[in-house]
C-alpha positions in Angstrom: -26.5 10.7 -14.7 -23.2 9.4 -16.5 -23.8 7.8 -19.5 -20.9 5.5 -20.9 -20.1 3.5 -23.7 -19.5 0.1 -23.9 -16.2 0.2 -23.4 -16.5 2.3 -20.5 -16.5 6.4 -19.3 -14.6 8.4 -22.2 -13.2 11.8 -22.0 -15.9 13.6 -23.6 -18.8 12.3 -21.4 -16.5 12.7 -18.3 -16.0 16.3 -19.3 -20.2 17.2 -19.9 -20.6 15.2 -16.1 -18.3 17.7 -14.5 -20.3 20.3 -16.3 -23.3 19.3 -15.6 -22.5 19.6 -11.6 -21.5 16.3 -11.1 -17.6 17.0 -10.9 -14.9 15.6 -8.6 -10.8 15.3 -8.4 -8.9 12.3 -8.6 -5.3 12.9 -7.5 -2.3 10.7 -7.2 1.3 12.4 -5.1 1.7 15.4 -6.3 -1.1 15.5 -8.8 -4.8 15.9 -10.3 -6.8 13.5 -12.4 -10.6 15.2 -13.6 -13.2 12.9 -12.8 -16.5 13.1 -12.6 -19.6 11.3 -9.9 -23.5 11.5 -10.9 -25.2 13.1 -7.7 -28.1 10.5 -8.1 -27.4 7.1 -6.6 -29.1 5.5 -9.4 -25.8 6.2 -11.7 -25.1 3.3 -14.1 -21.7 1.3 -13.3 -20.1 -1.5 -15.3 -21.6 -4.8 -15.1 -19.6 -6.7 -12.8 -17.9 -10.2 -13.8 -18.0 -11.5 -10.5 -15.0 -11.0 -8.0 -11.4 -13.3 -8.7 -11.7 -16.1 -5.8 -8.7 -14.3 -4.0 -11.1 -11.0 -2.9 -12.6 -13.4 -0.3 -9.3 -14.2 0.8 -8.2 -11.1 0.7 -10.7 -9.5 2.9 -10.0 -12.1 5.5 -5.8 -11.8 5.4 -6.7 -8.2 5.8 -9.1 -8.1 8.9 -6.4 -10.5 10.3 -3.7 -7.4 10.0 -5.6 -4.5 10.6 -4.4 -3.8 14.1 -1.1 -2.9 12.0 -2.8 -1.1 9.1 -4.9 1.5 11.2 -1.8 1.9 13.7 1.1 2.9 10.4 -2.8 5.2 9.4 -3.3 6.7 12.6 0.9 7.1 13.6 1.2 9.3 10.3 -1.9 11.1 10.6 -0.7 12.3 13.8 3.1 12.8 13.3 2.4 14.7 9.9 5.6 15.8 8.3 6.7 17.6 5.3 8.2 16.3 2.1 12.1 15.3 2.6 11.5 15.3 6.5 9.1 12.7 7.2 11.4 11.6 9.7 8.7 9.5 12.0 6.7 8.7 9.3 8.8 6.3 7.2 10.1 4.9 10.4 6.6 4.0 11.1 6.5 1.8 8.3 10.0 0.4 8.4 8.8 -0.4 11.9 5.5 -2.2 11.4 6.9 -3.9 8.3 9.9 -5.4 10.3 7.3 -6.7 12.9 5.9 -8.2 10.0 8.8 -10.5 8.9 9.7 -8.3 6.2 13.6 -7.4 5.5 14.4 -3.6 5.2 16.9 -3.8 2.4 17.9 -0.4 1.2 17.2 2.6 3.6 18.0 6.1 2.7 17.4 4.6 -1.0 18.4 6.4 -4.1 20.5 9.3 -2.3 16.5 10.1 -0.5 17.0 9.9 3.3 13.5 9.1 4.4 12.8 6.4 1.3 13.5 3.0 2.0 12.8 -0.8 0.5 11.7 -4.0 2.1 11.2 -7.3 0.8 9.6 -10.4 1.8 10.7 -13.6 -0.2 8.7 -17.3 -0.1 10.5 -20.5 -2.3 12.6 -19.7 -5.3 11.5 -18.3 -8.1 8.0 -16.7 -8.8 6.8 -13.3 -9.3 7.6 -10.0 -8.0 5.3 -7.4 -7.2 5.8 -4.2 -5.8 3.7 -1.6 -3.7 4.2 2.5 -3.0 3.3 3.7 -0.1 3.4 7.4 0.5 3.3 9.4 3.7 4.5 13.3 3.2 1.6 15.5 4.6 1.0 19.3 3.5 1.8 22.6 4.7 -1.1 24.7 6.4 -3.5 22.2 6.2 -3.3 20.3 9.4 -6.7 19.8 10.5 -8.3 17.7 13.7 -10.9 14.8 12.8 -13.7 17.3 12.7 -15.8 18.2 10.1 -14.8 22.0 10.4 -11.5 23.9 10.3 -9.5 23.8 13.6 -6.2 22.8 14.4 -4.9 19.0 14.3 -2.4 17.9 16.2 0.1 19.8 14.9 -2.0 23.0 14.7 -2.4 24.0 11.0 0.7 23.9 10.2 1.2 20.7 8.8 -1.8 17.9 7.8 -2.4 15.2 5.5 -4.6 16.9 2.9 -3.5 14.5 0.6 -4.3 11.6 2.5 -1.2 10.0 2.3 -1.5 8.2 5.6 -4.0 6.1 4.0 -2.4 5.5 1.2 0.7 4.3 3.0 -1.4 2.3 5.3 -3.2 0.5 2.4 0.0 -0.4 0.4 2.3 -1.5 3.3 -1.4 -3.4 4.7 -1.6 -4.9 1.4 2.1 -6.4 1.9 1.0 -7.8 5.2 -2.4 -9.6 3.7 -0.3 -11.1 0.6 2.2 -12.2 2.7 -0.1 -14.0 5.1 -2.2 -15.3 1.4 1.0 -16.4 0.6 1.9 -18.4 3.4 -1.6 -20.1 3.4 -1.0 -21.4 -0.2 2.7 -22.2 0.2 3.0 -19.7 -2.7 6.3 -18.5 -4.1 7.2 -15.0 -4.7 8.7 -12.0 -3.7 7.0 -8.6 -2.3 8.4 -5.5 -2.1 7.9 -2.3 -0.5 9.1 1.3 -1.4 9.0 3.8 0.1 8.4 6.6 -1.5 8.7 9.9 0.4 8.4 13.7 -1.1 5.7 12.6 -4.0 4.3 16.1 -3.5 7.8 17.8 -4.6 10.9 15.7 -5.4 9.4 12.2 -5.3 11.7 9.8 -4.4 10.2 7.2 -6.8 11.9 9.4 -9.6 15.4 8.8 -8.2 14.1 5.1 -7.6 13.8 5.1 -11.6 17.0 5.9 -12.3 18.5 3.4 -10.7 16.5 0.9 -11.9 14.9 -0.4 -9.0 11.5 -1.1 -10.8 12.6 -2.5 -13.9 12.8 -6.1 -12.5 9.1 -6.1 -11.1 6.1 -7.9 -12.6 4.1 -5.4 -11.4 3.6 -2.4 -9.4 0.2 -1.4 -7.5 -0.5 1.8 -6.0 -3.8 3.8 -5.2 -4.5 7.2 -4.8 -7.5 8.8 -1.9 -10.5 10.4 -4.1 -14.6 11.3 -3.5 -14.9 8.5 -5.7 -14.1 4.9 -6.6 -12.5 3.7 -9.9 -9.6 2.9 -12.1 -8.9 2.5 -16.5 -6.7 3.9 -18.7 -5.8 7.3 -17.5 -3.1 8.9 -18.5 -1.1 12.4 -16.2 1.2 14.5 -17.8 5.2 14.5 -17.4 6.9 17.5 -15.6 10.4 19.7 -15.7 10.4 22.1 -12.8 13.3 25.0 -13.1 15.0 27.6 -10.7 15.1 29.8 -13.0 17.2 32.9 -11.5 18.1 36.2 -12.7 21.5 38.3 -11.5 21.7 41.8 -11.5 23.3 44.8 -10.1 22.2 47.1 -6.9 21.8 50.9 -6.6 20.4 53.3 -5.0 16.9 53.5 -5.8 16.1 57.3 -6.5 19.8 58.9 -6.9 21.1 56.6 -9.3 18.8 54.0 -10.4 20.7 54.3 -14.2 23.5 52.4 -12.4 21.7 49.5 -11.6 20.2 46.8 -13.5 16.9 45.3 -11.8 16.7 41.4 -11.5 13.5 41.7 -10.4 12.5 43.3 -13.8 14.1 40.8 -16.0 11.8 38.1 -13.6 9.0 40.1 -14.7 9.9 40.1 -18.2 9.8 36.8 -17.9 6.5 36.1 -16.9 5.2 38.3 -19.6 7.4 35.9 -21.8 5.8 33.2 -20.4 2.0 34.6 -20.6 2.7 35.5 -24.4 3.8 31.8 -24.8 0.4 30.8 -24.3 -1.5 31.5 -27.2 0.6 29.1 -29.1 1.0 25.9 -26.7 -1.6 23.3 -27.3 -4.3 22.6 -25.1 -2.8 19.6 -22.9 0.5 22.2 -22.0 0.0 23.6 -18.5 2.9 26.4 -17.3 2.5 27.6 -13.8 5.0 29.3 -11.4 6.3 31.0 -8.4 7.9 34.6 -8.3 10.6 32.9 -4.6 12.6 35.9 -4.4 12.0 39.6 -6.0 14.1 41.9 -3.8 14.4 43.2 -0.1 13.5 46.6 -0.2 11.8 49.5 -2.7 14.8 51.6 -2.5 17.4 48.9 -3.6 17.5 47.9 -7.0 17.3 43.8 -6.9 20.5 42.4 -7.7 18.6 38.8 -7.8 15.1 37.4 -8.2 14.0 33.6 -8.9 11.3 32.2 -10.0 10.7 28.4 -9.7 8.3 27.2 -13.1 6.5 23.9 -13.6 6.3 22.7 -17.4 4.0 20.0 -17.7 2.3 17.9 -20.8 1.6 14.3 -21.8 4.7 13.2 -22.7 8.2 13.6 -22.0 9.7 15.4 -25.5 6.8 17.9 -25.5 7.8 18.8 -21.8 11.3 18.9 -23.1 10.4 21.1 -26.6 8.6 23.9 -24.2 11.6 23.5 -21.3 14.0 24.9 -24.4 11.2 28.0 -24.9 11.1 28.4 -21.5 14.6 28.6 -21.3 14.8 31.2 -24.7 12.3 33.5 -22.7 15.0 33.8 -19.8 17.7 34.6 -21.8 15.7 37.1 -23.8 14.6 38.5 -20.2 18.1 38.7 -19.6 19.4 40.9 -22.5 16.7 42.9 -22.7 17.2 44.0 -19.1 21.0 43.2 -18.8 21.1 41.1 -16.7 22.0 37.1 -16.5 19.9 34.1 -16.5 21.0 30.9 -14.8 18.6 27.8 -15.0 18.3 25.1 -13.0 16.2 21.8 -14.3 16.4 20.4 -10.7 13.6 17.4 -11.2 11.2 16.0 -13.6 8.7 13.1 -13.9 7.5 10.9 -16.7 3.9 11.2 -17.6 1.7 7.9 -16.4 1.6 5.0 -18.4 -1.4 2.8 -18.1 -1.7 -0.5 -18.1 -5.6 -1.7 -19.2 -5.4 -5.4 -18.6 -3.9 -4.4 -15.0 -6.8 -2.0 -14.8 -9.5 -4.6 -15.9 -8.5 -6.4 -13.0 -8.5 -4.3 -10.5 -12.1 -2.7 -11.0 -13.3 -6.9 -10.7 -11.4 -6.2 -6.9 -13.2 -2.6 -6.5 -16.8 -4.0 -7.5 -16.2 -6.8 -4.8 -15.5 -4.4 -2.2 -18.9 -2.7 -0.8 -19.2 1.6 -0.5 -20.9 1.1 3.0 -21.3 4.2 4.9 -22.7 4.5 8.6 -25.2 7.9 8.8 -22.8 8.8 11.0 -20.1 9.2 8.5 -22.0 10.2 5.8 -23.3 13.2 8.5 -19.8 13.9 9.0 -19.4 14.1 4.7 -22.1 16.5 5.0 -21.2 18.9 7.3 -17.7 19.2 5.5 -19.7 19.6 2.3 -21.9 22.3 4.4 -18.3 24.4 5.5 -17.1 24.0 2.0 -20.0 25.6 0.6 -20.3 22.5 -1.4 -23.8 20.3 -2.0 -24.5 18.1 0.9 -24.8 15.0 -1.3 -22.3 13.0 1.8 -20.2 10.3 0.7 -19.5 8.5 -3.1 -22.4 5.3 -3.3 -20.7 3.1 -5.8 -18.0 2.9 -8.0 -17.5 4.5 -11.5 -17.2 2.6 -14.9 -14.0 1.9 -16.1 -12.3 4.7 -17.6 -11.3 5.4 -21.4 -8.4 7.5 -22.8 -8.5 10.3 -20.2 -5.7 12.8 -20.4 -5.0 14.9 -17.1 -3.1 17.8 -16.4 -1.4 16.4 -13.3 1.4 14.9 -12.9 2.6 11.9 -10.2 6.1 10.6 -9.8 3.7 7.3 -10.5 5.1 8.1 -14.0 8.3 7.1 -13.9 8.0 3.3 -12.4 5.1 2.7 -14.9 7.9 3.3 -17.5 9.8 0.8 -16.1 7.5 -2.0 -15.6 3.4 -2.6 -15.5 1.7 -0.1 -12.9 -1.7 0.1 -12.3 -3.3 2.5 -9.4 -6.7 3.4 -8.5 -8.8 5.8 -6.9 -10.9 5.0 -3.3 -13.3 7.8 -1.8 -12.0 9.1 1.6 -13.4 12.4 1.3 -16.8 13.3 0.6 -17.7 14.5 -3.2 -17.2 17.4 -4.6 -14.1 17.8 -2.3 -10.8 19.0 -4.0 -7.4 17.4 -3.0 -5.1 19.4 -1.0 -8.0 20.8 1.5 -8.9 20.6 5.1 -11.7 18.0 5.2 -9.5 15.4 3.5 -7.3 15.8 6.6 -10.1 15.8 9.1 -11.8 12.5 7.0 -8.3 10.9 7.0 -8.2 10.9 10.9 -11.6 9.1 11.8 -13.6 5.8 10.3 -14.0 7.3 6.6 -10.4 7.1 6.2 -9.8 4.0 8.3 -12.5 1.9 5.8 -10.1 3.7 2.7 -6.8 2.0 4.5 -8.2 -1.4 4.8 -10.4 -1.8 1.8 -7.8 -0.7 -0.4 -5.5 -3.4 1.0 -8.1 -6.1 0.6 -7.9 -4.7 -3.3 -4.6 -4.3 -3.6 -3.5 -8.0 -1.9 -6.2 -9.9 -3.8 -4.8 -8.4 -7.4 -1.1 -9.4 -6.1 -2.0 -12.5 -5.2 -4.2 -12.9 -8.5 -0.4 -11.7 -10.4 1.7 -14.1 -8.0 -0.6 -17.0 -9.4 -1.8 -15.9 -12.4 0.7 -16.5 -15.6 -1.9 -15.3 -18.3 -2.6 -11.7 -16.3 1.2 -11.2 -16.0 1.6 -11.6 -19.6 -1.0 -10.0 -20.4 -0.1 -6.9 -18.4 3.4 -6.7 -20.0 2.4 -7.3 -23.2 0.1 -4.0 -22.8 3.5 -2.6 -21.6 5.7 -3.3 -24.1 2.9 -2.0 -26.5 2.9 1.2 -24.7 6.3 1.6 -23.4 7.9 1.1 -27.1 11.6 0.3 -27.4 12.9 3.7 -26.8 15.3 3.4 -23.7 14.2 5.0 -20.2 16.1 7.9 -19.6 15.4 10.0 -16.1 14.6 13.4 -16.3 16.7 13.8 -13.4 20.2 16.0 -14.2 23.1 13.6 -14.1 24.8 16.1 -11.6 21.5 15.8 -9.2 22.4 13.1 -6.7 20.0 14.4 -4.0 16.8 16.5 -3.9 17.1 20.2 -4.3 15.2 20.9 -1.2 17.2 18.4 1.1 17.4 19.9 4.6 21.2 20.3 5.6 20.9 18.3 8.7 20.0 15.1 6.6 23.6 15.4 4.7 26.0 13.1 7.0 29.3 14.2 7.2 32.5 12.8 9.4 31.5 15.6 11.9 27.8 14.6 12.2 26.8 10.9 12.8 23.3 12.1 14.0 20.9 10.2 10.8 23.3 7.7 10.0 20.4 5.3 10.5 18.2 7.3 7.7 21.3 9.2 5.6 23.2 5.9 4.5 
């Protein structure tokens, strides 16, 4: 059972619960947050206050678009595409949220050719509120809606074992229901739509960031698929990742080997560097990496090798102090093996600020929302569970308490718009517990009823707390007050290299040139 204070679940007791047997992973784009679900369903949860009037509402707006939620779901389930070449996927989106009356402002935003923006405006004036749906899938993990591994519809090649398809469905769906809440009332406001393609590698919400394109929002609400339900003030870590790639000389292998100078042995070096870093880094550093090229054949010394490293902690100038060690270790690699270093900080993300009044709010929605699981589904949690190797304890009954000062490893490109204005995001079970991110049986659960419920009952959260921020003066100030406390006066500056006007791993065939008109519609 998890015990909890009365502020809610702290660290320390979240930790002993995952100990104890009881653990689970919370993840948001590219990204894991520690949590933990008591087996027993007799698990206390914070006392409700009673649901905001607008939950009602809410749920009714919803049901009244879900035609259009469980298609954009079902579309990107099926069409699964990479990171930087979700081609169908955002058009799916821009598509539904046209037929929705919205206005597609800004496509190929921020120099990312599959991101876009779309707004939808009522009266002058009001609030602005933003959501971020996602829809990059995975590779090998493309998985049919089965509760066993065998191919999707794209094999295994590709697959949403990040459940991104719900999450895209929920937050364009909750655009649709606040629209139509909206309307009802006569409200004024403005919603907006990103979207935000690549979160798991070079999330276009980062390049969003630096061009400002949050910093005028009231709010921005996102969620995240989970085994479990629940939200507070959790905090992921910022991230540099580096090409870091070493140039050396070639030779023969066995006649003259003294005439070459191995790159491939200065990479090595490296990682020794790195390993004999760790002693010293504190306990919320993580360093992790990649060896992408080490030669072509035994007999030829390497002439290059690269290795692509991931520096990650909870802020940005720690992530920033170890990205210079990191870079000392190369160049030491490099004399010591004479050869040259060249680095390459191609991205980065700000760690996730939290908003706690934003937070509050939103578990109100979550406890107003019922975990309701048919014994089909929960058979169908099971058998994953039984594949997995995992306890067959099926599908998460209620929601957890709200969450106190948790510090995760992982990292979201989240971070950077909650730098920029008041974010909140949350966590809704689409895969049975005990099931890690980034796994099979979050793609088969994503592509029957377990993930349909996550699309549409996380747009009946997410349109009842936008409607409660378009009408509500006191939570707006409230949620930027926390902001401003957290946020400080320090100016944002994007991790992003100033010379980095387009992901690193941009397919060629997006860049348009005056030969090659081809994406013009998705490259502008």
């Amino acid at each position: 059972m998890i015990k909890r204070s009365a502020s809610g679940l702290d660290r320390r007791t979240l930790l002993a619960a995952m100990g104890a047997g009881g653990g689970a992973l919370l993840s948001s784009a590219t990204s894991t947050v520690a949590l933990a679900q008591a087996s027993d369903a007799g698990a206390p949860v914070e006392e409700p206050k009673g649901p905001p009037a607008s939950a009602g509402v809410a749920a009714q707006a919803v049901d009244k678009w879900k035609d259009p939620i469980l298609r954009i779901s079902h579309e990107v389930w099926q069409n699964a595409e990479l990171s930087l070449n979700e081609i169908v996927s955002h058009q799916i989106h821009i598509r539904e949220l046209e037929a929705a009356g919205f206005t597609i402002t800004s496509r190929g935003t921020s120099g990312v050719p599959t991101a876009f923006i779309a707004e939808w405006k009522q009266g002058t004036g009001g609030p602005l509120v933003g959501y971020l749906p996602e829809y990059d899938a995975l590779p090998g993990l493309g998985n049919a809606a089965e509760p066993r591994q065998t191919p999707g519809p794209k094999g295994v090649e590709v697959g949403h074992g990040c459940g991104h398809n719900m999450l895209g469905a929920g937050c364009t769906g909750a655009a649709f229901a606040l629209k139509e809440m909206m309307q009802a009332a006569g409200t004024p406001g403005t919603i907006r739509v990103y979207g935000c393609a690549a979160e798991e590698v070079e999330g276009a919400k980062v390049y969003m960031a630096r061009d400002n394109l949050f910093a005028d929002l009231d709010a921005a609400l996102a969620w995240h698929p989970a085994p479990l339900a629940g939200t507070g003030v959790v905090r992921l870590a910022a991230v540099d990742m580096l090409k870091v790639k070493f140039h050396g000389r070639t030779a023969h292998a066995g006649n003259t080997p003294w005439d070459g100078r191995s790159a491939l042995k200065a990479a090595e070096m490296f990682g020794v560097g790195v390993q004999m870093m760790r002693e010293h880094l504190q306990s919320t550093t993580r360093l992790h990496y990649i060896y992408e090229a080490a030669g072509q054949a035994p007999n030829i010394i390497p002439d290059f090798a690269q290795v692509w490293i991931m520096v990650r902690d909870i802020d940005r100038p720690k992530v920033g102090s170890i990205t210079e060690w990191v870079k000392q270790v190369a160049e030491g690699a490099a004399m010591a093996t004479q050869t040259r270093a060249e680095l390459d900080l191609f991205f980065g993300m700000h760690d996730l600020l939290p908003n706690e009044p934003l937070a509050r709010h939103l578990l109100r929605h979550i406890q107003a929302v019922p975990l309701e699981w048919t014994a089909e589904e929960q058979e169908f949690a099971k058998a994953c569970q039984r594949e997995m190797k995992l306890p067959e304890t099926g599908m998460a009954p209620q929601p957890l308490p709200f969450l106190t000062d948790v510090n995760a490893g992982g990292s979201t490109d989240v971070g950077d718009v909650s730098y920029q204005a008041p974010t909140a995001i949350f966590a809704w079970p689409t895969m049975p517990l005990g099931v890690s991110l980034h796994t099979w049986p979050v793609t088969a659960c994503g592509g029957m009823s377990i993930g349909d419920k996550g699309s549409l009952n996380t747009a009946r959260i997410m349109a009842a707390a936008g409607y409660d921020l378009m009408t509500d003066a006191e939570l707006r100030k409230a949620a930027r007050a926390d902001f401003d406390k957290r946020r400080g006066d320090a100016p944002f500056v994007s991790p992003l290299p100033p010379e980095r006007k387009q992901p690193l791993g941009l397919d060629r065939f997006f860049i348009k040139t005056g030969e090659d008109e081809q994406f013009a519609d998705i490259a502008s």
